[in-house]
N, C-alpha and C positions, 0 to 999 in steps of 0.2 A: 417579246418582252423588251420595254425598253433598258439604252444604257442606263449603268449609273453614273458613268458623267456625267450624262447630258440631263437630270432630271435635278431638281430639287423640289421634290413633291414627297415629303415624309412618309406618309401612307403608301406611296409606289415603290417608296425604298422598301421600306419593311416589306414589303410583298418583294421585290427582289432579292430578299437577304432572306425569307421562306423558301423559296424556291431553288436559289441556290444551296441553303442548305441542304435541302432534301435529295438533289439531285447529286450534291459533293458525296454524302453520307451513303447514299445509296452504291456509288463509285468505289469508294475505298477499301483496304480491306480488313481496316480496323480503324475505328472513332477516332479524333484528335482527340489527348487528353494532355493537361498541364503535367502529368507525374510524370518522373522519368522512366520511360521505356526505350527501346531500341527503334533507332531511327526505319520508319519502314516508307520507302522513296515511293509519291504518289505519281502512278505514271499511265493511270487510263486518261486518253483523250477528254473526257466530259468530266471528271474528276478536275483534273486541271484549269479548265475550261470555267467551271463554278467556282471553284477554289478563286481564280480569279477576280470571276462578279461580284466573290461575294469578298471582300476585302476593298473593290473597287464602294462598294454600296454602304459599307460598314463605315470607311473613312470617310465618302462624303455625309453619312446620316451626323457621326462625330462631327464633321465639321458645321453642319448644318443647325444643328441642337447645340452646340458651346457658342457657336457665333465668331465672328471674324477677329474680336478684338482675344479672346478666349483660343482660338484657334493660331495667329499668332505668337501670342502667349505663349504655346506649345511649341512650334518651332521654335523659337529664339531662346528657349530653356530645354532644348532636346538635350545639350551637351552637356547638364548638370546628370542626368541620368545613365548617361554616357561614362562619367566621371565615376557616379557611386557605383558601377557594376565594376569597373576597375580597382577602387580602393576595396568591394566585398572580393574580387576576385585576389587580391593581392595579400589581403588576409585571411582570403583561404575560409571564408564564413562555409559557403555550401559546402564544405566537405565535413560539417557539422550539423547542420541541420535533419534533422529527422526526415530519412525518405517519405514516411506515410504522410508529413504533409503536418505531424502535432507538432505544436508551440514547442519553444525550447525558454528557457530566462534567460536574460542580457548575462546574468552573472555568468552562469553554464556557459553559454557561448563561451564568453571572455578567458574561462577557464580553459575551455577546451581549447580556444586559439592563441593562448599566450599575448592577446591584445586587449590592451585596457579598458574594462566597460566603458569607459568616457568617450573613447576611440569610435567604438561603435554605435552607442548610442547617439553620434553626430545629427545634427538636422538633415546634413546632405542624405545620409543613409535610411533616417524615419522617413522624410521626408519625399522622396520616393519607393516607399513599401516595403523595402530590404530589411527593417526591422523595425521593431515598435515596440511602444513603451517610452524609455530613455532612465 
């Protein structure tokens, strides 16, 4: 299988980000999932190994499919996202949000954190996913 450094062939990516998925998935011993669960440290050799490829294959495909001027873009505005998970962390937003993942209102929020809808509904905060609406 080739690297995913070293290719930029779409089609070859996806075929290495197939492969390593099924090879990481097959490794571990329970799914990646976004919800919060208890951290469980991946530590089989081939697990790691894919887990690797496949993050290697994923950034180049992003980079590859946004383009150069798009993918700069991103670095050069990494620290605005940087920024909003510190002001959600400082007001304390996730210690409000519904575990299962359902919507909550800007209002509710705001209530439940004694910070001002206006506060929250920021563009920095929409603006990278932390909330929505305004």
């Amino acid at each position: 299988m080739a690297m995913a450094t070293t290719t930029e062939d779409l089609t070859e990516l996806s075929t290495i980000i197939s492969t390593s998925v099924q090879n990481y998935l097959s490794h571990v011993p329970t799914p990646p999932t976004l919800r919060p669960v208890p951290l469980v440290p991946v530590t089989d050799e081939v697990a790691v190994k894919a887990r690797e490829q496949l993050l290697l294959a994923c950034g180049k495909m992003i980079c590859l499919v946004g383009g150069p001027i798009e993918t700069l873009m991103g670095m050069t505005t990494g620290f605005q996202e940087t920024t909003a998970m510190k002001l959600a962390y400082d007001m304390k937003l996730a210690h409000h949000v519904p575990l299962d993942g359902s919507p909550i209102a800007l209002a509710e929020l705001a209530a439940k954190t004694g910070v001002p809808e206006e506060t929250i509904g920021q563009p920095h905060l929409r603006g990278v996913g932390l909330v929505s609406g305004g």
